[in-house]
C-alpha positions in Angstrom: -15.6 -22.7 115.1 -12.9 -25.1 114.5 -9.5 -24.4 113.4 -8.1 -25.6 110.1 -5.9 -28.3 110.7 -1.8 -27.9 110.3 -0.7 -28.4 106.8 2.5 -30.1 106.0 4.0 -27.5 103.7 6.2 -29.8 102.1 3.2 -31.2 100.0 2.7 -28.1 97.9 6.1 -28.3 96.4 6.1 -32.2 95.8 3.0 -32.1 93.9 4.3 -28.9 91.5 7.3 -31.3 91.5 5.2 -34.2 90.2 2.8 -32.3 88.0 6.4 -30.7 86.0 7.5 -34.2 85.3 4.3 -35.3 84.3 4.3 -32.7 81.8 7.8 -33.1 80.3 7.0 -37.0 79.6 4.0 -35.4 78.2 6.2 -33.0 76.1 8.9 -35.7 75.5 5.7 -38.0 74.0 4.3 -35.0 71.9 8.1 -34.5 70.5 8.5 -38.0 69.4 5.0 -38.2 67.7 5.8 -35.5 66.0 8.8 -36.0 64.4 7.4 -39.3 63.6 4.3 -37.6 61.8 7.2 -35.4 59.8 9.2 -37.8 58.7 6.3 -40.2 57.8 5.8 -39.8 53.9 9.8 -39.9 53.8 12.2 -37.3 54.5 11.6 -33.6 53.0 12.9 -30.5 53.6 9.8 -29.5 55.5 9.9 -32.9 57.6 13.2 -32.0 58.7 12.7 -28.3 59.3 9.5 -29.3 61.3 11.4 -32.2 63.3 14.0 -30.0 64.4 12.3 -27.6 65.0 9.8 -29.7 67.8 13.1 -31.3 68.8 14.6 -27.8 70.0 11.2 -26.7 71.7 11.1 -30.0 73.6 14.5 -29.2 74.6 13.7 -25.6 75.3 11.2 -27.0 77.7 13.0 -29.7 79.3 15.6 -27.2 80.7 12.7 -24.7 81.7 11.4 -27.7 83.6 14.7 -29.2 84.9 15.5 -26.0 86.5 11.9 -25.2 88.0 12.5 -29.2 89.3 15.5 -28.9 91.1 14.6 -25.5 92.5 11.6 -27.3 93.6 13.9 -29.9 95.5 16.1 -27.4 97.1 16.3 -27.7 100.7 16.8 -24.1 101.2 12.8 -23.5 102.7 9.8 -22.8 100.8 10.6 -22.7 97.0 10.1 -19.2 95.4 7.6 -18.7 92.8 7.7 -19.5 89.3 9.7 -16.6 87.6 7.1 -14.1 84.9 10.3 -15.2 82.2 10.2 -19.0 82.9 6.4 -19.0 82.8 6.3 -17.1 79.5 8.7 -19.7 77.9 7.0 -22.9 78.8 3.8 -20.9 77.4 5.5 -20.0 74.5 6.6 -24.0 73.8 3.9 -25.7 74.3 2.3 -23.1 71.8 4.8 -23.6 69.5 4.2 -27.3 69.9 0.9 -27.1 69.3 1.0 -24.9 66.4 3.8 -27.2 64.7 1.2 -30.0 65.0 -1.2 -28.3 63.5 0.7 -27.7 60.4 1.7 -31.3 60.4 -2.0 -32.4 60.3 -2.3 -29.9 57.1 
């Protein structure tokens, strides 16, 4: 039996790294097509409501990724897990994302 060999433990952390700013371009693409779907047929009341209201989840989610991103970075050892709060909140945007593009297609 052969051991496993040595990991570079930095790799872990770079690739969560990564896979958060893949997601908030993601996001940031999601946003803008949505806020160009609501303001499509012309500007309504609903349009805006909807805009802004994609626009302050994509915000909302930008920080949450921002500050899992430079905690990531931190030279301070291995980075400690993603906090129950944090996790629940980028849940809870991308949700909301989804579910404001859903009314946007009806």
């Amino acid at each position: 039996m052969t051991s496993p060999p040595n990991r570079d433990p930095g790799l872990q952390p770079e690739r969560t790294r990564l896979a958060w700013r893949r997601t908030t371009l993601s996001s940031t693409v999601a946003a803008v097509l949505a806020a160009k779907a609501a303001l499509h047929g012309g500007v309504t009341p609903e349009g805006v409501i909807i805009c802004a209201l994609c626009c302050a989840l994509w915000l909302a989610f930008l920080t949450l990724a921002h500050h899992r991103i430079t905690t990531l970075t931190a030279d301070s050892g291995p980075p400690p897990p993603l906090a129950p709060r944090h996790a629940t909140a980028a849940v809870l945007c991308t949700v909301a994302v989804a579910v404001c593009a859903a009314v946007l297609v009806y």
